[in-house]
N, C-alpha and C positions, 0 to 999 in steps of 0.2 A: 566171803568178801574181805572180811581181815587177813586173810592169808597171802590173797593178790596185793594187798595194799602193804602188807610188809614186804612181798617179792619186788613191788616196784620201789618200794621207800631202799632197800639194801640197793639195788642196782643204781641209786643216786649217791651213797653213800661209797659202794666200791669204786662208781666213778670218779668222786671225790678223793679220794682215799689213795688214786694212784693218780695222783694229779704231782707230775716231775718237780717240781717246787720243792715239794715234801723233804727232798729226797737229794736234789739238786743245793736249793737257797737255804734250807731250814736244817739241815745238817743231821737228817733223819738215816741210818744207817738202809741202804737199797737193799734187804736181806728179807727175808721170810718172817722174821722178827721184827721188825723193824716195819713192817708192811700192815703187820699185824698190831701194834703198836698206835699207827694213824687210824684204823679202820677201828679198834676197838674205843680211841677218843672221838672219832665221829658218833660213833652208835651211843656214846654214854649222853652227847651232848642231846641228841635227837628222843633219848628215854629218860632221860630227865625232864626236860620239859610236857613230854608229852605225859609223863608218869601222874605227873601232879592234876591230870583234867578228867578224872573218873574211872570207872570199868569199863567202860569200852577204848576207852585210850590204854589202857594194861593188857588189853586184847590185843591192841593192835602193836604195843613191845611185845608181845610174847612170840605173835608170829614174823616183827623182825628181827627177833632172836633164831628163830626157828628156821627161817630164810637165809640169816648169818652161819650158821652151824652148819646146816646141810651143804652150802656154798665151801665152807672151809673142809668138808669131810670132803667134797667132791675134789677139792686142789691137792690134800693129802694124795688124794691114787692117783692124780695125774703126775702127780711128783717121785710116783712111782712107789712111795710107805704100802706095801702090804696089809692082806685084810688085817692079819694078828697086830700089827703095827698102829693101824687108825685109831681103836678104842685107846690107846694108849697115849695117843698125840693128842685127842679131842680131850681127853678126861685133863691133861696138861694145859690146852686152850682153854676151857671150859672153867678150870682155878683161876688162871689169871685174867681172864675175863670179870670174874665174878670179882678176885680180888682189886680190880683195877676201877669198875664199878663204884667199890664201897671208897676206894681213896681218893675220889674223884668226887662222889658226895660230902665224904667228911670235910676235902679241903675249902666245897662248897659250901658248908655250915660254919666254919671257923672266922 
């Protein structure tokens, strides 16, 4: 059940995320980087809130983490990065993820 509900919760978030505004009004760079950038400040805002509401809300960020990662593996090969390639891209996603995460709490605590 957590699993669908993080697959629908990311599909609101990518929708969001590639919403032209971004990108167009807000002076967001239209690039891979840059895409990646909005959709990783969406997901902070959505597991943060929901982080602070028990174990089963941690349930349910882990598999929209897990639903986020498997969607960014699956655009890596469409993009055409090789199998050798992905581990490598993801492990690259996966730091600044996490780092962007904690910058994104602490500027919340300060």
């Amino acid at each position: 059940m957590q699993a669908q509900a993080g697959r629908n919760a990311y599909a609101v978030v990518l929708e969001q995320a590639r919403n032209p505004r971004f990108y167009t009004d807000f002076g967001v760079p239209d690039t891979f980087d840059g895409r990646f950038e909005v959709l990783v400040a969406h997901l902070f805002i959505i597991m943060h809130v929901t982080g602070e509401q028990g174990e089963e809300a941690r349930g349910f960020n882990q598999a929209l983490f897990d639903a986020a990662f498997a969607d960014m593996d699956q655009t890596l090969r469409n993009m055409g990065i090789g199998d050798m390639g992905v581990p490598k891209h993801m492990r690259r996603m996966m730091t600044g993820f996490n780092g962007r995460m904690h910058a994104y709490e602490e500027a919340l605590d300060d």
